[in-house]
N, C-alpha and C positions, 0 to 999 in steps of 0.2 A: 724693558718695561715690565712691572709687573701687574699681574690679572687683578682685576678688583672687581668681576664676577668670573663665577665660575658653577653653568648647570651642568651636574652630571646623572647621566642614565637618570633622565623626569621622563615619568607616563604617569598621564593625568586621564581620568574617564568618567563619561557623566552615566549617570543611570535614568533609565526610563521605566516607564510601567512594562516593559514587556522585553529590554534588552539591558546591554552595558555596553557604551559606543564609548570605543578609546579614541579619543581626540588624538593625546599626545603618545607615542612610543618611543621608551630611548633616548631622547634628546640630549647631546650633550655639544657644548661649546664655549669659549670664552673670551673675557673682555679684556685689551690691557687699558689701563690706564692715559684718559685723550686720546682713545682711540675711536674711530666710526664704525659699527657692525651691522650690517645689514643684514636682515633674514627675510627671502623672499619666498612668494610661493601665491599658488591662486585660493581665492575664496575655499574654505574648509581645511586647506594645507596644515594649520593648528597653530601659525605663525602669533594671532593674537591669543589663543589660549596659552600658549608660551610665557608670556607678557605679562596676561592678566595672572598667572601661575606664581610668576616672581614679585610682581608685587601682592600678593596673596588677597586678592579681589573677585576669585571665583566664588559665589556662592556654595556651602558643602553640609547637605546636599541640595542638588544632585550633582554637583562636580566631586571627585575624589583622589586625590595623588596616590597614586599608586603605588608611586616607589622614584628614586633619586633625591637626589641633595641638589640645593640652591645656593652657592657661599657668596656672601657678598662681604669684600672685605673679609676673608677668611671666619663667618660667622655663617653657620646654617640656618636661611630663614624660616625653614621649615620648623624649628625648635622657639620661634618666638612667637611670646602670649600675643593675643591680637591688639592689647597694651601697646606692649614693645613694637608691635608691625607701626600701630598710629603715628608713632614718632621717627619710625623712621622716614613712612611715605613721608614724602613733601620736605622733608628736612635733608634726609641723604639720598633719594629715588625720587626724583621726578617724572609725572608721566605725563605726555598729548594727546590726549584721545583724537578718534578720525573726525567725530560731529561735533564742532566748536559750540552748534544753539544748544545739543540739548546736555554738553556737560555745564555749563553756563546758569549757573540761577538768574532768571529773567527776572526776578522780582528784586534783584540786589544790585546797587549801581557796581560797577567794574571796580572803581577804585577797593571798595570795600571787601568783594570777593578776591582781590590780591594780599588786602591786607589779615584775612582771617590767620593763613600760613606763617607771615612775622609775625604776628604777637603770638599763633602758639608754640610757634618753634623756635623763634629770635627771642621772645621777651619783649619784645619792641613796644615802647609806650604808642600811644593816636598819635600825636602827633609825628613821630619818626616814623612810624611805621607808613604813614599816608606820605611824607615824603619820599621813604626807600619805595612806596606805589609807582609815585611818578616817575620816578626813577627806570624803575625795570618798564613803564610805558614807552621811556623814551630810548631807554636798551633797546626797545625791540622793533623801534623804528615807529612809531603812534606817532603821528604830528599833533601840535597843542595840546598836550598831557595833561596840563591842569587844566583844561575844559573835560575834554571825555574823559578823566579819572570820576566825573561827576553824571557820565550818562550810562544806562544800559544797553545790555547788550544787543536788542532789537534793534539799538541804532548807530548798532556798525555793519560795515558788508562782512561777508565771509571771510575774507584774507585779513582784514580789520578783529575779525573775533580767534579768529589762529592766532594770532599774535598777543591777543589775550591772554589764549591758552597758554603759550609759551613762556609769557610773563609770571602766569601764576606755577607753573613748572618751575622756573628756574629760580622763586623769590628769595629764596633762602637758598642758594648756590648748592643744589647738592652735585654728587659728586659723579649721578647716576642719573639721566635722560633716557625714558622711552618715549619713542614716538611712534604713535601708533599710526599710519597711513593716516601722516600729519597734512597731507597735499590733495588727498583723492578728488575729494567735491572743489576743488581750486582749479582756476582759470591758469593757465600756461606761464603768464607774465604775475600774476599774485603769487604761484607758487616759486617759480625763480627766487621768488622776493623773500619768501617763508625761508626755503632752503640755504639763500644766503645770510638771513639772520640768526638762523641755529649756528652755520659756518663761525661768523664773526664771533657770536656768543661760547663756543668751545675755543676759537682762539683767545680769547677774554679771559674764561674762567676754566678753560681746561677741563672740562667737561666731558664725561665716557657718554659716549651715543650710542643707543641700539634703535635704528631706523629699519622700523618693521612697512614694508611696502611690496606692491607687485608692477612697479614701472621698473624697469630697470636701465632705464635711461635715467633714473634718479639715485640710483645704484653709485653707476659709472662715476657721478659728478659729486657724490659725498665720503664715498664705503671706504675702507680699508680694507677692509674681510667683509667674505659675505658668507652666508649661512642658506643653502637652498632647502626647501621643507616640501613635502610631499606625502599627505595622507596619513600625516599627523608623525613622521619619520624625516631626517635631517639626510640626504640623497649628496649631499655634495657640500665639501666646507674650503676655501681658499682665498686667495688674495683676489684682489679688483681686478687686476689684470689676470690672474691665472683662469679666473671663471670667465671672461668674456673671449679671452684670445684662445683660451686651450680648455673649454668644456669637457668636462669625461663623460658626463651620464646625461643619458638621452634626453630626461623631462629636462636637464639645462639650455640641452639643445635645442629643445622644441622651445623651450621660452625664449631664446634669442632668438630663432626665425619669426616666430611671432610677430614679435617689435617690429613696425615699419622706420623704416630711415628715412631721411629728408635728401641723404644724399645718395639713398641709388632709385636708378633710373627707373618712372614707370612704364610698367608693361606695357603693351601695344592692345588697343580694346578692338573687340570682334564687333562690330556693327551690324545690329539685327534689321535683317530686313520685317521684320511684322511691323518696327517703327516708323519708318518712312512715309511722310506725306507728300501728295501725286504735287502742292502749290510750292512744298518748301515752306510753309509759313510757316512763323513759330507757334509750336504748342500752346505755352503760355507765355502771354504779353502782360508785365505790371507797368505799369504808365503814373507817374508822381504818386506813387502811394505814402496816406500818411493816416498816421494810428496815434493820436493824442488821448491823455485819458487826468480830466478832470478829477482833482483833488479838490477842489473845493477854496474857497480864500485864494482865489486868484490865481491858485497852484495847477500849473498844468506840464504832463508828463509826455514829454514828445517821444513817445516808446520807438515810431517809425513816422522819419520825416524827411517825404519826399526822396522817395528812390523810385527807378526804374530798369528793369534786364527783361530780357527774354530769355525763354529755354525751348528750346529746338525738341523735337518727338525725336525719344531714342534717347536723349543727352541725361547727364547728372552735373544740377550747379552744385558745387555746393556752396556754402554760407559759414565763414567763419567769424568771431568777436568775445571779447569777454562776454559773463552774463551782464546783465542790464543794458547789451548795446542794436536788441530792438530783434534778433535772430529767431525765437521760436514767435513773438508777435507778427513778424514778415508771416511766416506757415499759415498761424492760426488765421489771419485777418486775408489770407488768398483761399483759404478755404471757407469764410466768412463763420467762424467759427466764434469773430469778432469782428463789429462791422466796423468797417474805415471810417475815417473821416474824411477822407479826400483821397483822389484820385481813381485809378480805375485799375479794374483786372480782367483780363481776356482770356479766354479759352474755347479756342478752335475759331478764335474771333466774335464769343460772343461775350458781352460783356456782364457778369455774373455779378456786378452788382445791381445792377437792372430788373434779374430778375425774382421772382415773387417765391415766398417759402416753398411752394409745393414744386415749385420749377426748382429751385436749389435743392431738394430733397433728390430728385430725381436724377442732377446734375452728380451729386455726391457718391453714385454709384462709380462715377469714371473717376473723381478726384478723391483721396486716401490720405491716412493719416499714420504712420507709425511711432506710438510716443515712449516720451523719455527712460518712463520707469514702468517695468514690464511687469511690476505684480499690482503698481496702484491702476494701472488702465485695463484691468484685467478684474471681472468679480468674483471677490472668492466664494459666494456661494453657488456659482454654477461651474458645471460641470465643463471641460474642455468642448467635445459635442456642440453645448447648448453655447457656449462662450460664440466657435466658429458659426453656426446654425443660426443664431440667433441674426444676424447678415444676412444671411439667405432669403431668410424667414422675410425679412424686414424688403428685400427688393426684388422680392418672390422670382428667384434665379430656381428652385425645383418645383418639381410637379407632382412629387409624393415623399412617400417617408423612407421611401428604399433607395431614389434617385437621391435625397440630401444623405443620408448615410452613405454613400458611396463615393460622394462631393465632398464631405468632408474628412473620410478616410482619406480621397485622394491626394488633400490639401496638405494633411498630418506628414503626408508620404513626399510632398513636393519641397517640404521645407524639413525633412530628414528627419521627424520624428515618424513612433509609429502609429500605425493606425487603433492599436491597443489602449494608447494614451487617451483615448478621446474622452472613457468616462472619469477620468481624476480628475482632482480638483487643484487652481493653479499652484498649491503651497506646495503640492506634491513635486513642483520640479525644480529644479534650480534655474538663478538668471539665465541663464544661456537659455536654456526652455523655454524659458517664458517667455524671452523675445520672438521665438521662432514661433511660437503659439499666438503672441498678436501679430507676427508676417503674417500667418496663414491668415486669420481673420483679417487683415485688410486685402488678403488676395482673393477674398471667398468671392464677392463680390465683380473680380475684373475689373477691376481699375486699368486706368493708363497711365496717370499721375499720382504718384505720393509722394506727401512729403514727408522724411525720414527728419523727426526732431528730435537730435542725441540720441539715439538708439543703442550707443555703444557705450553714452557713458556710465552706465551701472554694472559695466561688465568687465571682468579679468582680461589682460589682453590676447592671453590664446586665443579666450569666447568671442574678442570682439574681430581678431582674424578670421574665424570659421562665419561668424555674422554678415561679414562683408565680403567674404566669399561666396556666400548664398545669396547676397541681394544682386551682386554681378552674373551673378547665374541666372537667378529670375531676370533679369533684364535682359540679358540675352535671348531667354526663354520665350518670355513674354513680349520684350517690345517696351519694358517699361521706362518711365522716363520720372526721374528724382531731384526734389530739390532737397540736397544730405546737409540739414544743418548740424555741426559740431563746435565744439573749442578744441581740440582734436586739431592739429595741421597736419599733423604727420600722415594720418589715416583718411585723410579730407585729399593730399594729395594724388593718393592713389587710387580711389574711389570717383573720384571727379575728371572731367572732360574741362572745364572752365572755374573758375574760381571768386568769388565776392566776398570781399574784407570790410565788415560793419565796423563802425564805432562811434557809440551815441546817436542812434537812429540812422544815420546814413551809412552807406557804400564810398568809401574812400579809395579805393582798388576793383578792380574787375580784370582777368584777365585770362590767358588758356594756363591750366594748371601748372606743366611747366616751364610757362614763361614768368607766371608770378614768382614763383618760390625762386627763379636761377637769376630772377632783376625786379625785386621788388623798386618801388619806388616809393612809397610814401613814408614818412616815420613811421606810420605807427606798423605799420605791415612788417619793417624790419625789424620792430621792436618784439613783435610776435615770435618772428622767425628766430632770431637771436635766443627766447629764453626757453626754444623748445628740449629738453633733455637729451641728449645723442647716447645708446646706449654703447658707448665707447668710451673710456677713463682717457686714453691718450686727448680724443677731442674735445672732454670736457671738462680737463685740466687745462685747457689752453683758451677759454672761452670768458670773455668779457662779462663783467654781471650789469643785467640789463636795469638801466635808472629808474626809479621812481616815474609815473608820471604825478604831478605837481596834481593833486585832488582841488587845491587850494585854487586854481585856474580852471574859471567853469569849462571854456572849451582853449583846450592848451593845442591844441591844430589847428586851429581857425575854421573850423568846418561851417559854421554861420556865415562866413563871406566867402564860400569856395565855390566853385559849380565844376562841372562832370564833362571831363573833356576828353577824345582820343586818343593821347600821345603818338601809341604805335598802331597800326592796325590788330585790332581786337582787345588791345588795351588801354582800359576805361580808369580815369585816374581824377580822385577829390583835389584840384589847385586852387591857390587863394586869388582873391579875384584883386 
C-alpha cells in the first residue's frame, strides 16, 4: 500500500510573552492508504497539536512550525496558500473534533450545516445536496433522517451529535479522517456505537483514519499502527499487536498498566477498622427515592424513580449508567443538594430529609461531595489556601491562623501535593491537581461519606489510576465510605466493594462487584459490559458489536412493570412483573 500522508521531522511552537514552548519536536510518521493510525498519548503529549498542524488550523501567531514537511498525497501542505488549504479541508481531510456542541453551529439546523461542504466542494445544487444530507444521516446510523435533517443540534444527545460530526467529515468522501478524541465525553455503549460506524464507513469508502485518543482499549479494537507521543516527541511507533504484546519504552509501559481490565482479578481490600459500627447498621439507608422534575405542559422528568440500597461504614457502592440515567441526581438529591420528591434517606438512622436547613448545614460537615470537573467546582479567583480554608473557615474546624495553615498544608501533604502549592491559583495546575485539590477540600472538613461524582472522568487514564489509588488510601486511612458514581465499568470494578446498574431512573442490577461483572444478568448490564473496550487487539478483534438500543421504545426493558427481587443472595435484580 502506499502512504498518502507522510509528517516528517514537524516541530511546531507557540510563543508567549515571556518564553517559546515547543509543543511539537521531530515528529515523524506515516499513513498507508485504508489504513487505521492511532496516536496516543496523555493530555499535553502534542497528539492534537499534531492534527491541528496538518490540517493547518493552528492559529500563527502564537503557534509556529518550526521546521518539517507535511505530504499529503505526495504534496507539501506546508507550501499551500490558505486558498488552496480551504479546499482541501472537507473535500480531501476530514476532521472530528473531541466537543460535538461547540464545533456545531447551534443557530443552524443540521441538515444545513452538512450541506455548506457539498455545494462548496461537490457543486451540488439545494436540492441534491439536502438529499446526499440525508443520506450521510443515515450512513451514520441517525434514525428518521428526514425529521432531524430539519432539527438543531441542542436537540440531539451527545453520541447523536458525534454522528453529526462524522457526517459533516465525511460529506464529500475525503480520502483523509482525523478524529480527534471522537469518544472522550461518550457513554461506553454510544461510543461502541461511534467506533463501529467510522469502522463500517472506512469499509464503505476506504477511508485513511488517524484516530488521535488516550483510551487504548480503543486502540486495540480500531489501530493498525499506533503512534505513542510524549512531551511533544513520538517515544515508540508499531503495529497494534507489537505495542501491546511487546512494549519497548517505559511511558508505553506505564500506559498499559494504567488501563484497568475487566478481566483480571480484583485486589483483595484491607478493611479499616476506624469504619466499623459497634450495631452494624448501615451508614446510609435510601428508601423509594424519587427525583422528578417538572418541565411544564404536563412534561415531567423522572431523573430518579424509586430506588432503594444501603451502604455499610467502610464500603464503596459504586453507581454505574449512561448519562441521563438519574447517577449524579441519586449523589446530589442524598445530599439534598436537590430536594426529593419522595421517599427517604438515612444516615446513621436519621432521616435528613426531616431535618431543617441549619440542621442540614451541620449534617454536611460528615456528608461530602467530589465533583465531576475539577477546575469548574473550583474558583479561579482564589487561591488554593483560601479554596481549602474556606471549609474550615465555614465549620470553624481551627482556632487560629497558624492551626488552619498547618491544616491545610497537612491536607496539600495527604493527598500528595505540596504544601507550597497552597498560594497558586487553580489554572496553575493541571487536571490531575486539581482533582486532588477538591480531595483535599472535601477532606478539610472530616467527613465520613462522599460521594465521588465522575471524578475520573476529565482525566488521562494514568491520572485517573494515581486518583483512585489515593482515594483507596484515604479510605483506609480514614474510615471513609463512598458512593463512586461513573460510566467507567472498568475502574468502578476495582474501586468498588458492591455494584448498582441505573438505567432510566432506576437500579436494574445490584450486586458484589465480582459477582456482577463474572454473571451479569439483566440486558442491559450485559450490554454495558460487552461494549467496554479491552485493551487487547486479540480480544477485540473477536468481539460482537453491541446493538442499538431502539430510542424509538420509551422503555425497551420493561422497567415500568418490573420490581426488585433477590435472585441470589446479595444479588438484587429489575424482573418484569
Amino acid at each position: 500500500m502506499t502512504s498518502i500522508l507522510e509528517v516528517k521531522q514537524l516541530s511546531v511552537s507557540f510563543y508567549t510573552r515571556d518564553k517559546e514552548v515547543e509543543a511539537v519536536r521531530n515528529v515523524s510518521f506515516s499513513l498507508r492508504e485504508g489504513e487505521t493510525l492511532g496516536i496516543v498519548g496523555e493530555s499535553g503529549s502534542g497528539k492534537s497539536v499534531t492534527a491541528r498542524t496538518i490540517m493547518r488550523l493552528l492559529p500563527s501567531p502564537p503557534s509556529m512550525v518550526k521546521g518539517g514537511e507535511v505530504l499529503f498525497q505526495g504534496q507539501n501542505l506546508a507550501d499551500k496558500s490558505d486558498l488552496e488549504m480551504e479546499q482541501i479541508r472537507g473535500r480531501d481531510i476530514g476532521m472530528i473534533f473531541q466537543d460535538p456542541m461547540s464545533s456545531l453551529n447551534p443557530t443552524m439546523r443540521i441538515g444545513r450545516q452538512i450541506e455548506e461542504s457539498l455545494i462548496k466542494h461537490r457543486k451540488l445544487g439545494k436540492e441534491e445536496a439536502q438529499r446526499e444530507a440525508i443520506e450521510m444521516l443515515k450512513l451514520v446510523g441517525i434514525p428518521h433522517a428526514e425529521a432531524r435533517y430539519l432539527q438543531y443540534p441542542h436537540e440531539f444527545s451527545g453520541g447523536m451529535r458525534q454522528r453529526v460530526m462524522i457526517a459533516i467529515a465525511l460529506a464529500c468522501r475525503p480520502s483523509l479522517l482525523i478524529a480527534d478524541e471522537p469518544t472522550t465525553s461518550l457513554d461506553v455503549t454510544i461510543q461502541a456505537q461511534i467506533l463501529h460506524q467510522m469502522k463500517e464507513i472506512q469499509r464503505k469508502l476506504g477511508t485513511s483514519i488517524i484516530l488521535i485518543t488516550h483510551d487504548l482499549g480503543v486502540v486495540a479494537g480500531m489501530c493498525d499502527r499506533v503512534v505513542v507521543m510524549k512531551d511533544g516527541e513520538v517515544v515508540e511507533t508499531g503495529t497494534t499487536e507489537e505495542i501491546f504484546s511487546a512494549p519497548k519504552h517505559p511511558y508505553t509501559v506505564r500506559l498499559l498498566n494504567a488501563l484497568p481490565r475487566l478481566d483480571e482479578k480484583k485486589k483483595p481490600k484491607l478493611v479499616s477498622s476506624v469504619a466499623r459500627s459497634a450495631d452494624d447498621r448501615p451508614l446510609l439507608e435510601v428508601r423509594s427515592l424519587r427525583q422528578h422534575f417538572n418541565l411544564g405542559k404536563g412534561q415531567i422528568i423522572k431523573a430518579v424513580n424509586d430506588i432503594s440500597f444501603d451502604i455499610r461504614a467502610g464500603e464503596t457502592l459504586g453507581v454505574v449508567g449512561e448519562s441521563g440515567c438519574g447517577k449524579s441526581t441519586t449523589g446530589r438529591t442524598i445530599l439534598r443538594l436537590n430536594e426529593a420528591t419522595g421517599g427517604e434517606v438515612l444516615y446513621k438512622g436519621i432521616s435528613l430529609n426531616r431535618l431543617s436547613r441549619r440542621e442540614m448545614k451541620t449534617m454536611r460537615r460528615y456528608m461530602q461531595m467530589i465533583f465531576q470537573d475539577p477546575y469548574a467546582s473550583l474558583n479561579p479567583r482564589m487561591r488554593v489556601a483560601d479554596i481549602i480554608g474556606e471549609a474550615l473557615d465555614l465549620h470553624r474546624m481551627t482556632n487560629s491562623k497558624g492551626e488552619r495553615q498547618h491544616r491545610i498544608e497537612e491536607l496539600l501533604e495527604m493527598v500528595g501535593l505540596s504544601p507550597s502549592h497552597a498560594m497558586r491559583y487553580p489554572h496553575e495546575f493541571s487536571g490531575g491537581q486539581r482533582q486532588r485539590i477538591g480531595i483535599a477540600r472535601t477532606l478539610a472538613v472530616e467527613p465520613e461519606f462522599i460521594v465521588c461524582d465522575e471524578p475520573l472522568s476529565a482525566l488521562d487514564v494514568s491520572i485517573q489510576a494515581q486518583i483512585v489509588k489515593l482515594l483507596e488510601e484515604l479510605q483506609q486511612r480514614l474510615g471513609l465510605t463512598y458512593l463512586f458514581i461513573a460510566h467507567d465499568l472498568s475502574m468502578v470494578k476495582h474501586i468498588s466493594d458492591r455494584v448498582a446498574v441505573m438505567y432510566k431512573g432506576k437500579i436494574v442490577e445490584l450486586a458484589e462487584s465480582e459477582e456482577l461483572y463474572a454473571n451479569p444478568m439483566h440486558a442491559y448490564t450485559k450490554s454495558l459490559l460487552a461494549a467496554i473496550p479491552v485493551p487487547d487487539p486479540a480480544v477485540e478483534s473477536r468481539k460482537a458489536f453491541v446493538p442499538l438500543i431502539d430510542s424509538s421504545i420509551q422503555d425497551p426493558y420493561g422497567l415500568e412493570r418490573s420490581r426488585f427481587v433477590e435472585v441470589t443472595p446479595g444479588h438484587w435484580l429489575a424482573v418484569n412483573e
